[in-house]
C-alpha positions as CSV (number, residue, x, y, z in Angstrom):
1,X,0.0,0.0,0.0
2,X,2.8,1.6,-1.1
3,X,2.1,5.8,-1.7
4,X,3.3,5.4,-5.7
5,X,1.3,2.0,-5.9
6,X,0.0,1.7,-9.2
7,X,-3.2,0.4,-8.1
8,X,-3.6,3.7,-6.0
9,X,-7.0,5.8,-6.8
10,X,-4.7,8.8,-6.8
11,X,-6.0,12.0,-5.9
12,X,-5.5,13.2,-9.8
13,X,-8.1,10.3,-10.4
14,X,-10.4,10.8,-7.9
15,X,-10.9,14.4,-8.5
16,X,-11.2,13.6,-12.8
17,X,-14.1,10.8,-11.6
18,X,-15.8,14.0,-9.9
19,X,-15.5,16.4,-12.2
20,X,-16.9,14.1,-15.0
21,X,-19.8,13.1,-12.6
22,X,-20.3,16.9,-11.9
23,X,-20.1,17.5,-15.7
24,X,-22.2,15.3,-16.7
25,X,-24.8,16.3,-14.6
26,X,-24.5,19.5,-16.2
27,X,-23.6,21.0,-12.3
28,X,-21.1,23.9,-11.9
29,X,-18.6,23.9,-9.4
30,X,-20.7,26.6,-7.6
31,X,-23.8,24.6,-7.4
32,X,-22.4,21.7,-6.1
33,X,-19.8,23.2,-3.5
34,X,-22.9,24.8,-2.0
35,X,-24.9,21.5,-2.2
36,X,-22.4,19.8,-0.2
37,X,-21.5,22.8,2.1
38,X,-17.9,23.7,1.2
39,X,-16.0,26.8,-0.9
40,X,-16.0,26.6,-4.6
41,X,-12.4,26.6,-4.3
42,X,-12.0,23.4,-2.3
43,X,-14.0,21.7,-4.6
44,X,-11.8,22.7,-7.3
45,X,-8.7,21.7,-5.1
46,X,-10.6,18.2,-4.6
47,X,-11.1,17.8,-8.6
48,X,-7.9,18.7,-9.4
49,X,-6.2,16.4,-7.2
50,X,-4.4,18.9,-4.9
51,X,-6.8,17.9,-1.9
52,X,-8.1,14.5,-1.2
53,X,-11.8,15.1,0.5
54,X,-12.6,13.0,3.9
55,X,-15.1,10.0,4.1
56,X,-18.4,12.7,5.1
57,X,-17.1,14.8,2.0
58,X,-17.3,12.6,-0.1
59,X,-20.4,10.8,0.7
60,X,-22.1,14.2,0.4
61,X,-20.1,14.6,-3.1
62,X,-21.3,11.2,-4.4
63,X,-24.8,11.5,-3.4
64,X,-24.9,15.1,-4.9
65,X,-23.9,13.9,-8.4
66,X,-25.8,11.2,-8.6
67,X,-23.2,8.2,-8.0
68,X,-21.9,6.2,-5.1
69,X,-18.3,6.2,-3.5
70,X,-18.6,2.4,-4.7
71,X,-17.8,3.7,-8.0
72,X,-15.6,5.9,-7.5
73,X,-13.3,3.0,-7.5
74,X,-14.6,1.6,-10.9
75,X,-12.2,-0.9,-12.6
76,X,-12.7,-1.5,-16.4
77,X,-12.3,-5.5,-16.2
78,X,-15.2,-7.4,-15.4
79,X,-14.4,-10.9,-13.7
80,X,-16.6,-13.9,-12.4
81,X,-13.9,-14.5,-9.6
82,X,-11.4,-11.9,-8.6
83,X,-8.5,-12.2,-6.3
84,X,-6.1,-9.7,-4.5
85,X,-3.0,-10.4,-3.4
86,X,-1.3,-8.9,-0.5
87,X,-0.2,-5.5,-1.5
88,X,-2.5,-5.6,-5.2
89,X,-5.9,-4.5,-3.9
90,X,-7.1,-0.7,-5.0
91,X,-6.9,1.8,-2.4
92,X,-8.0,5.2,-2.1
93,X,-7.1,7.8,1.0
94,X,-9.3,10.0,2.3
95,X,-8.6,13.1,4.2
96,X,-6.0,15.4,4.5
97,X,-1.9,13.5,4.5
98,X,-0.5,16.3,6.0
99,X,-3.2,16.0,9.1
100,X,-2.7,12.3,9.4
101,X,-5.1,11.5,12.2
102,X,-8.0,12.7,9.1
103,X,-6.1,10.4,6.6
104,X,-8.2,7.0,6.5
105,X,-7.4,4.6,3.4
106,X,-10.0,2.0,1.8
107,X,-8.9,-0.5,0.5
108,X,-11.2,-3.1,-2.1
109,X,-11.6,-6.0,-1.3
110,X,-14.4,-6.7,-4.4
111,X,-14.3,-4.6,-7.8
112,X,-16.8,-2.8,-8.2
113,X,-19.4,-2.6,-11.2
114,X,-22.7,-1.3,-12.1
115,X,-25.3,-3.7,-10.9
116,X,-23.0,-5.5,-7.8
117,X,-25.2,-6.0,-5.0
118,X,-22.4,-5.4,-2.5
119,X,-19.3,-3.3,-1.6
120,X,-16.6,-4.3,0.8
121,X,-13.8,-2.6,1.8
122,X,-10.6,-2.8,4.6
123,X,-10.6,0.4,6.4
124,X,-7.3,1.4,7.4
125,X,-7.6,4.2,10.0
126,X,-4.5,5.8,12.1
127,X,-5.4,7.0,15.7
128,X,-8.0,9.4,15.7
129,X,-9.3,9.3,12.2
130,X,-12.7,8.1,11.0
131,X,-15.6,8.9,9.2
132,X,-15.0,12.6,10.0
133,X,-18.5,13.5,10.2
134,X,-21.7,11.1,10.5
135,X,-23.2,9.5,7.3
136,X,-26.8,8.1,6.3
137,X,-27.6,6.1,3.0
138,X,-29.9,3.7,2.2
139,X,-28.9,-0.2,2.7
140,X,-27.3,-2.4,5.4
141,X,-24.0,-2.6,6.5
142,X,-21.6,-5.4,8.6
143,X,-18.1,-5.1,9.6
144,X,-15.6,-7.0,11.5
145,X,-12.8,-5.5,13.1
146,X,-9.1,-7.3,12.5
147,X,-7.2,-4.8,14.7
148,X,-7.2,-1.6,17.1
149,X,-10.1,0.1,19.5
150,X,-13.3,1.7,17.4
151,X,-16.1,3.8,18.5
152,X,-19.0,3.3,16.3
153,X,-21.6,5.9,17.1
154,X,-25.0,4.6,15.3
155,X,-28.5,6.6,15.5
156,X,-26.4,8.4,18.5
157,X,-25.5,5.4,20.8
158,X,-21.7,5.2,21.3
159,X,-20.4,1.4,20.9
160,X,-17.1,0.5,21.3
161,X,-15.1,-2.3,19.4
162,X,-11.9,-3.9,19.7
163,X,-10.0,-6.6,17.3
164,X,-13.0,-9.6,16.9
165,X,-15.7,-7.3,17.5
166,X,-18.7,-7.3,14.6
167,X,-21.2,-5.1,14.1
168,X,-24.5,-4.7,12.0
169,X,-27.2,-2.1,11.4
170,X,-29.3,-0.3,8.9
171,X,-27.0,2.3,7.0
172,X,-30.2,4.3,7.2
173,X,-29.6,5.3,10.7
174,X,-27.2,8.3,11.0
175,X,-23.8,6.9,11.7
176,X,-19.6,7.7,12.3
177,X,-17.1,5.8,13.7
178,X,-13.3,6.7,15.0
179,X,-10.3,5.0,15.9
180,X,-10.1,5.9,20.0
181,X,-7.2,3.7,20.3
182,X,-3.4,4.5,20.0
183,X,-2.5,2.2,16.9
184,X,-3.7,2.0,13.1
185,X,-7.5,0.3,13.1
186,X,-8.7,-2.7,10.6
187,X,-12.1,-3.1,9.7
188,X,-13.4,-5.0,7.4
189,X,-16.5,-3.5,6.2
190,X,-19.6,-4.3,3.7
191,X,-22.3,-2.7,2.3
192,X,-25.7,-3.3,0.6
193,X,-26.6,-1.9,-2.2
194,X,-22.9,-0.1,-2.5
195,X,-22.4,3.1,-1.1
């Protein structure tokens, strides 16, 4: 997971995907920066890959144009059985590098594609990072957590999870979580339909 991995969702990418979703929606940077409640000018920093947004941003930017942080990830190859290798899978950070407790990677675990029924991801989160904001989407959503302390916060009830914990609920409930412990944080996480 290398930072110059070639699997990498760079930020260059991630901000292209936006601006064509923003594009072809026929949305101006204006209109969607105040959809989503941030300056014209971040936005612009996020599409042109200066900025990386965090988790909440993002969910608010892939609701706004019409698509799903699912696939954002979009790879070209369709496959009936698809395996990663230890240090292959896609990634994508979140947040800001230079604040490093905001910096949360996702890493897939399934490719996604129009249709799927499902999106998984290992959430790699350093101490004090997390969803940076709560989130609320339709579907369902289970995780399991390989290493490090969480709080996951769900319709406003703190739980907290250490390494074997698992968790379910409805994504539909207003929901954050955060790394309260002192070490990077694994969770395995699914949704359904892909968010």
């Amino acid at each position: 997971m290398s930072e110059g991995s070639e699997k990498e969702i760079g930020n260059v990418a991630l901000g292209g995907r936006l601006r064509h979703a923003r594009r072809l929606h026929k949305m101006t940077l204006r209109s969607v920066a105040a959809k989503i409640s941030c300056s014209e000018s971040m936005l612009s920093k996020i599409e042109t890959g200066r900025v990386a947004p965090s988790l909440q941003m993002l969910a608010r930017l892939a609701e706004v144009l019409g698509t799903s942080i699912a696939a954002l990830f979009n790879e070209e190859q369709r496959m009936t059985v698809t395996v990663y290798q230890q240090g292959e899978r896609q990634v994508m950070g979140l947040g800001s590098k230079r604040d490093h407790a905001d910096y949360t990677v996702l890493e897939r675990l399934i490719p996604y594609a129009d249709g799927r029924l499902l999106n998984a991801n290992l959430h790699v989160v350093p101490p004090g990072g997390g969803s940076n904001g709560t989130l609320s989407h339709p579907g369902e959503e289970v995780g399991f957590v390989i290493e490090g302390f969480v709080e996951l916060i769900v319709d406003g009830k703190p739980l907290l999870l250490g390494a074997g914990s698992s968790f379910f609920f409805s994504s539909e409930l207003p929901h954050s979580y955060r790394n309260i412990g002192t070490s990077i944080a694994r969770i395995v996480w699914c949704n359904s339909p892909p968010y």
